[in-house]
C-alpha positions as CSV (number, residue, x, y, z in Angstrom):
1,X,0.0,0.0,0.0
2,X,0.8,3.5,-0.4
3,X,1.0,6.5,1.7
4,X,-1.5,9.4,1.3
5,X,-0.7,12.3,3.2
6,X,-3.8,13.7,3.2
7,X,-7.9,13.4,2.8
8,X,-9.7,12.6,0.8
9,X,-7.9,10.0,-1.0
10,X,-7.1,10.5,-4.7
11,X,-6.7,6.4,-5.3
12,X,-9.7,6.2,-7.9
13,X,-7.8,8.4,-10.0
14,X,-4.3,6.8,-9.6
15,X,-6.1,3.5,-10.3
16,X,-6.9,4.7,-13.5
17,X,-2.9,4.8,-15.1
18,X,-0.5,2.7,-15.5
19,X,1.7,4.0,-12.7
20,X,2.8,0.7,-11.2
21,X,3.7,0.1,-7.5
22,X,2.3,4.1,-5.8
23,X,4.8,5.1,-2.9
24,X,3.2,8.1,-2.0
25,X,0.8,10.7,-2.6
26,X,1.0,14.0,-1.0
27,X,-1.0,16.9,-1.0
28,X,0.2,20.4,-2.0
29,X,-1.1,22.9,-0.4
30,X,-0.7,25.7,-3.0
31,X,-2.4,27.4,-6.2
32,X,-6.1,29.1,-6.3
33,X,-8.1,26.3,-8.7
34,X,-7.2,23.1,-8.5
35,X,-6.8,20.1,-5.8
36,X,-3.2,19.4,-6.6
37,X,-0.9,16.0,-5.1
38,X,3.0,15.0,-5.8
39,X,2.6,11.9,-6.8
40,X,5.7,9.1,-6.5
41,X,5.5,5.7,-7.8
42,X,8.2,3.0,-9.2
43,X,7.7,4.8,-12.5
44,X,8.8,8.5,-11.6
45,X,7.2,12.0,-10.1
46,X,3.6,12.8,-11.3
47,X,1.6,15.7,-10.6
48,X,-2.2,14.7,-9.9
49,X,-5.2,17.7,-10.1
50,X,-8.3,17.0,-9.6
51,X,-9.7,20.2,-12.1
52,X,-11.9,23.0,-11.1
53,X,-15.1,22.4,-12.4
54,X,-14.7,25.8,-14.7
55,X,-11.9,23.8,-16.0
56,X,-12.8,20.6,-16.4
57,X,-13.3,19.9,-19.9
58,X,-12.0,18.1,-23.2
59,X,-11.2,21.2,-25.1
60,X,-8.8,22.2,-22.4
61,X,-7.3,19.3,-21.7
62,X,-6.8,18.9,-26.1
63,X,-5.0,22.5,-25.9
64,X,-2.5,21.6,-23.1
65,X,-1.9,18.4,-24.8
66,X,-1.2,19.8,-28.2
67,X,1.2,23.0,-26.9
68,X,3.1,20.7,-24.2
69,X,3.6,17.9,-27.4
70,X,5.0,20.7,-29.3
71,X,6.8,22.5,-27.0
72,X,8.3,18.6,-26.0
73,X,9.2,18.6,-30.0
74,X,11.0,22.1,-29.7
75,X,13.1,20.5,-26.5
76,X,12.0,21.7,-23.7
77,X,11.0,20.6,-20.6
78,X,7.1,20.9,-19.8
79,X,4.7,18.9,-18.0
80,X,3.0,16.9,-20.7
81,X,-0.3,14.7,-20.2
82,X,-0.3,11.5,-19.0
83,X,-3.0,9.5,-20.8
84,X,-5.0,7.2,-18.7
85,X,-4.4,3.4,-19.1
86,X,-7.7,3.7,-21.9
87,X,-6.0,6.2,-23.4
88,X,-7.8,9.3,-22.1
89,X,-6.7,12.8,-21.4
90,X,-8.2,12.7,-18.1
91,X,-9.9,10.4,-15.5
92,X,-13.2,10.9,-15.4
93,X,-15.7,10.1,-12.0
94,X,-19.1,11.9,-12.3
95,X,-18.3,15.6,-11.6
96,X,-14.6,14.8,-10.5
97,X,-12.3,15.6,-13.4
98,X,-8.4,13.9,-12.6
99,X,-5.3,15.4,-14.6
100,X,-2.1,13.3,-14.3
101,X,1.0,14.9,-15.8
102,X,4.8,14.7,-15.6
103,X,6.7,16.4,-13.0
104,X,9.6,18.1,-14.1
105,X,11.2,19.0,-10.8
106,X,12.9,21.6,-9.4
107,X,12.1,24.6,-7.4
108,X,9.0,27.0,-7.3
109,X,8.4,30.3,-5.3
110,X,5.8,32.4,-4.4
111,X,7.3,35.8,-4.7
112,X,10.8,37.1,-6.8
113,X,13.6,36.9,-4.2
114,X,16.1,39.6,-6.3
115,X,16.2,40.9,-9.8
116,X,18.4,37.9,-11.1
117,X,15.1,35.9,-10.5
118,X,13.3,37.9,-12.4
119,X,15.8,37.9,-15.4
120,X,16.1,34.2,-15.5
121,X,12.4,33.7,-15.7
122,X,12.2,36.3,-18.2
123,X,14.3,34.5,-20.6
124,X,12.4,31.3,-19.8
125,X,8.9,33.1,-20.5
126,X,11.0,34.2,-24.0
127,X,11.6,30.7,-25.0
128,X,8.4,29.6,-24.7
129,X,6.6,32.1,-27.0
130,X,9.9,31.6,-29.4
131,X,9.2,27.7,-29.6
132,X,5.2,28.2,-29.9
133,X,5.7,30.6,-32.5
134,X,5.1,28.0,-35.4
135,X,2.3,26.4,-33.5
136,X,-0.7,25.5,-35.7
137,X,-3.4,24.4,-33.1
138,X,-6.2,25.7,-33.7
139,X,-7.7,26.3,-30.2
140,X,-11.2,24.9,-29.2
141,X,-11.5,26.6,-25.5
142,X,-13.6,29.1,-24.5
143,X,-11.9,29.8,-21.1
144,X,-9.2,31.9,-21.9
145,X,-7.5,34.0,-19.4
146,X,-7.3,37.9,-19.9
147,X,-10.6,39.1,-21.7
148,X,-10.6,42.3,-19.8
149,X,-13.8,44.0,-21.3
150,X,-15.7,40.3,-20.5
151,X,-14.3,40.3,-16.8
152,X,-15.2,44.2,-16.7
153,X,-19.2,43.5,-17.9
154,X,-19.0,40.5,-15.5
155,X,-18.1,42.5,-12.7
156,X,-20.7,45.7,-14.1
157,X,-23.1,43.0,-14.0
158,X,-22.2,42.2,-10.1
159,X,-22.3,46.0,-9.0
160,X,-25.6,46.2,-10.7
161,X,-27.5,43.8,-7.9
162,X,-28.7,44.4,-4.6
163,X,-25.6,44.4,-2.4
164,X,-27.0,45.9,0.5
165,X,-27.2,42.6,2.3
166,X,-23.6,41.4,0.8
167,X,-21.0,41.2,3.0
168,X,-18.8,44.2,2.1
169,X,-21.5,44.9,-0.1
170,X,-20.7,48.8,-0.5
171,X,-16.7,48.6,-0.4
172,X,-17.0,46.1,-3.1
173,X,-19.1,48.8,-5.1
174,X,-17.1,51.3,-3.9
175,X,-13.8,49.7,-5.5
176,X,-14.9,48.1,-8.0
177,X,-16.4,51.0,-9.6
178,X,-13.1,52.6,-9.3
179,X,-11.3,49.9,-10.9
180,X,-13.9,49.7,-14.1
181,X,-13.1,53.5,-14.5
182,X,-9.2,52.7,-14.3
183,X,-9.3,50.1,-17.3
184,X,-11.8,52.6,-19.8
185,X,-9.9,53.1,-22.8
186,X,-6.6,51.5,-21.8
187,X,-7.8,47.7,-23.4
188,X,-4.8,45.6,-24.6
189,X,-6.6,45.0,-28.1
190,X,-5.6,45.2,-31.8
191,X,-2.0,43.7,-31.3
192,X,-0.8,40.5,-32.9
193,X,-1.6,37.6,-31.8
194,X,0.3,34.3,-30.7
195,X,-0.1,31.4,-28.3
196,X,0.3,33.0,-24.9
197,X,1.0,30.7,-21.7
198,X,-1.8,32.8,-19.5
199,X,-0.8,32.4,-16.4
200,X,2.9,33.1,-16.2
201,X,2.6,34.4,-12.4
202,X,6.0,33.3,-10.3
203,X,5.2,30.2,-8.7
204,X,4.6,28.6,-12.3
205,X,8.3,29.2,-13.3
206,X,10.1,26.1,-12.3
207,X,14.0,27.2,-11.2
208,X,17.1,24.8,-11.2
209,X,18.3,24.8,-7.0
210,X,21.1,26.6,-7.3
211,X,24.2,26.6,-4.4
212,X,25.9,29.8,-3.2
213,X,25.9,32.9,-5.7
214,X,25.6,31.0,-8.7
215,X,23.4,32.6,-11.3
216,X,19.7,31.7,-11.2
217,X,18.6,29.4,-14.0
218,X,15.0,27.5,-14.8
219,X,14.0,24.7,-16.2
220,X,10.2,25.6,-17.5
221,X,7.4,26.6,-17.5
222,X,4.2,24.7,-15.5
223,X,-0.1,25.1,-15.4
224,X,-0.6,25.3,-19.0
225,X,-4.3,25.6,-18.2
226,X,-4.4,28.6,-19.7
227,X,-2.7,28.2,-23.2
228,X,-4.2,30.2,-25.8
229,X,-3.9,32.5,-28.6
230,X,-4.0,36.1,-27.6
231,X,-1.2,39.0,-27.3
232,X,1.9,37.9,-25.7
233,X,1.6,41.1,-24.1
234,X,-1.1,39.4,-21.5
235,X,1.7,37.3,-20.4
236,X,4.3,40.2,-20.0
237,X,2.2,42.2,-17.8
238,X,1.1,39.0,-15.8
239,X,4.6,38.4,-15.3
240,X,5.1,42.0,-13.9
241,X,2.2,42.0,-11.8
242,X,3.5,38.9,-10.1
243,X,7.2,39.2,-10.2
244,X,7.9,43.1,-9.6
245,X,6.4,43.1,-5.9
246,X,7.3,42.0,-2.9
247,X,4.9,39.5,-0.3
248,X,2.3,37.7,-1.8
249,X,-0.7,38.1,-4.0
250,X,-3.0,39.2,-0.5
251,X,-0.5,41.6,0.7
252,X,-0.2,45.9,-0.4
253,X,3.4,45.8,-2.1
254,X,4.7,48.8,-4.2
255,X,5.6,48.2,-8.1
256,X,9.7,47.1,-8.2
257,X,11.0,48.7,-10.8
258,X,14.4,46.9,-10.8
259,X,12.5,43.9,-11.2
260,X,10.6,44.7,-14.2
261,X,14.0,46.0,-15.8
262,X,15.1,42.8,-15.0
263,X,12.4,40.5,-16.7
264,X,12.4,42.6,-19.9
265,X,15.9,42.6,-20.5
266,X,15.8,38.6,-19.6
267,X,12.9,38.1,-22.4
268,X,14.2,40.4,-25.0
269,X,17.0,38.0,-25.0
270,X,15.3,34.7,-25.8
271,X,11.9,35.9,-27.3
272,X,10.8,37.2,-31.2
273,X,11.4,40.7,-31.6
274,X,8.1,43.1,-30.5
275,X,6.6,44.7,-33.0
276,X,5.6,48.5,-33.0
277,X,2.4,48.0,-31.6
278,X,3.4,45.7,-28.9
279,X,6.4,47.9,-27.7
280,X,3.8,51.0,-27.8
281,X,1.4,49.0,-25.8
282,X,4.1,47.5,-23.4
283,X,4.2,50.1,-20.9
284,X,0.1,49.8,-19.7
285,X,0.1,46.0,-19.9
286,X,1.0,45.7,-16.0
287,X,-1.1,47.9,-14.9
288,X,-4.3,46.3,-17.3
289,X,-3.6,43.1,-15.9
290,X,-3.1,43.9,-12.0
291,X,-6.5,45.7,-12.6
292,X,-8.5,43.1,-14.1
293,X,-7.3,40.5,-11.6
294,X,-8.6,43.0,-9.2
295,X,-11.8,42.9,-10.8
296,X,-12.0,38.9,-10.4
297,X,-11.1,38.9,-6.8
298,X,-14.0,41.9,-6.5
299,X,-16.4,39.8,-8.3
300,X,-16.0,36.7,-6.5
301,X,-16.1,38.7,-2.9
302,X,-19.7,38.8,-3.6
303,X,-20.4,35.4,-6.1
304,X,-18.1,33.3,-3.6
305,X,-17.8,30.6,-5.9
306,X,-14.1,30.6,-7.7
307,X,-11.1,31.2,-5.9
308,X,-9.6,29.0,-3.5
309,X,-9.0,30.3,-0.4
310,X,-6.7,29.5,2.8
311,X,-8.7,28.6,5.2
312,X,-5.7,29.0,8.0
313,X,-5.2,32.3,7.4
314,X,-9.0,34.0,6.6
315,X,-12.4,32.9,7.8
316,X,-14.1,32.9,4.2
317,X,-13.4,32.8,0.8
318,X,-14.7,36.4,0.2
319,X,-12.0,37.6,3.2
320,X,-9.5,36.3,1.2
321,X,-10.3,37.7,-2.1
322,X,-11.0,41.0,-0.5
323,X,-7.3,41.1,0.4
324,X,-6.3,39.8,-2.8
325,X,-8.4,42.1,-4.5
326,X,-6.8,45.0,-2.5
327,X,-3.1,43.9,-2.6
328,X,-4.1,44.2,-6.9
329,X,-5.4,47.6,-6.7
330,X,-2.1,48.9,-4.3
331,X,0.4,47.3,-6.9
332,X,-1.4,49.3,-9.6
333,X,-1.5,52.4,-7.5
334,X,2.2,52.0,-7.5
335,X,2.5,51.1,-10.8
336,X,0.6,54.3,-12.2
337,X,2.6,56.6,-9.9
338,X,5.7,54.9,-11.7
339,X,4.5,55.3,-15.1
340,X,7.3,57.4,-16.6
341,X,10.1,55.1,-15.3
342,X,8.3,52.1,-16.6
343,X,7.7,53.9,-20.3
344,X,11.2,54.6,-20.3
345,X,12.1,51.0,-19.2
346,X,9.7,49.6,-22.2
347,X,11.4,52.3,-24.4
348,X,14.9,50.9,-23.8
349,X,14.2,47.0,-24.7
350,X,14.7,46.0,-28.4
């Protein structure tokens, strides 16, 4: 028998491959959407999700299949699908959808450490959208990340209820009117498109452990949920909302500006030159992003029914997403009030 380190037990799932002898499961206690175990057995690391619901379908799982086969092809690392012993993307219980890909070890953080972070995972965000740049899928999702004017009328249609009995019913109002006004007019549309990654925030950049000063390197990128065609521009000012702060995602942190130097000069080193609309657009891309994750975390403060939510560390769901939501709208404070640096950063890359 194997160990599980925590309830409820994922054997159904693991049943369902060809994993031989299971040592150990173990749950990891991180990310916002799915259930997520490290999974050893005689036949190597696995990572194990059981998929959000929103998630949880065959179109997604056929996009992540088709960009982590090619990126494979291109040679690099990335946590290809693990097909199920019946040849399935995904095991499949009623409601309960079970992912099963490779582990490609490593190291993961949860917030940017120094600038030289920030440049090696800039490079590695450049590879990828080099090595999908002659990818053909034609993508059959619908859940893509980063449709700002959607998540704006999503949340216009929230502050349009009865909130009065909400719990921070009026605050939520309050700020999320603010932020709706913020994002009028400064849309990241019109630019070329490409196959984005979606959700390039830091803990999704898998380092190499590194000893003493040596130079940070990585070895990939992970959660190709996401995977898409949009502007590569969504990814660069993901990127900078998560790596050019300090603390985490619920926490009020000023925009580093060292650290945003760092990640474009790291990506214009690996990745396809911009092109004039992309660099003129570059500058507003963090501040778009930080904004309409804002307006998510806002949203779900009163809808409660997305986000996960640490349970040792906030009473409810919507506590946590209030502080999320707020620690967005600080970084974009900062990052407005640092506009002029940041153009001048954008202007400097190739």
């Amino acid at each position: 028998m194997f160990t599980v380190m925590e309830s409820p037990r994922p054997d159904w799932a693991l049943h369902q491959y060809d994993l031989g002898r299971v040592e150990s499961v173990e749950h990891v206690p991180r990310g916002l959407i799915h259930r997520t175990y490290d999974v050893r057995s005689e036949r190597g690391r696995f990572i194990l999700q059981r998929l959000h619901p929103v998630l949880a379908n065959g179109e997604m799982l056929a996009d992540m299949a088709a960009v982590t086969a090619h990126l494979a092809a291109r040679g690099l690392l990335t946590p290809c699908i693990v097909r199920t012993r019946v040849g399935e993307l995904a095991a499949v219980d009623g409601a309960a959808w079970w992912r099963l890909t490779l582990h490609i070890g490593g190291e993961t953080f949860d917030e940017v450490g120094d600038s030289d972070m920030a440049y090696a995972a800039g490079r590695e965000l450049g590879r990828f959208h080099a090595a999908v740049g002659d990818l053909e899928h034609v993508f059959r999702s619908r859940h893509s990340l980063h449709q700002t004017r959607r998540v704006v009328e999503l949340l216009q249609d929230v502050l349009g209820r009865d909130l009065t009995a909400a719990p921070r019913g009026a605050e939520v109002a309050e700020r999320g009117a603010a932020v709706i006004r913020s994002l009028a007019g400064r849309y990241l549309d019109g630019l070329p498109q490409c196959v984005v990654h979606g959700d390039p925030k830091i803990s999704n950049v898998v380092f190499v452990p590194r000893s003493g000063q040596e130079a940070r390197r990585t070895l990939g990128l992970i959660d190709l949920d996401t995977v898409s065609r949009h502007t590569r521009l969504v990814d660069l000012g993901d990127a900078a909302r998560s790596w050019c702060r300090s603390g985490g995602e619920d926490e009020r942190s000023g925009f580093l500006l060292p650290h945003f130097q760092a990640l474009l000069a790291g990506y214009s080193e690996t990745a396809p030159p911009l092109a004039a609309a992309e660099r003129e657009a570059l500058a507003r891309a963090p501040a778009v992003i930080t904004l309409e994750l804002a307006a998510r975390f806002l949203r779900d403060c009163i809808e409660d029914a997305y986000f996960g939510w640490d349970a040792r560390r906030y009473a409810c769901r919507r506590d946590h997403n209030w502080a999320r939501a707020m620690g967005c709208i600080a970084l974009a404070e900062s990052i407005g009030e640092q506009s002029g640096e940041i153009a001048r950063a954008v202007a400097a890359v190739r």
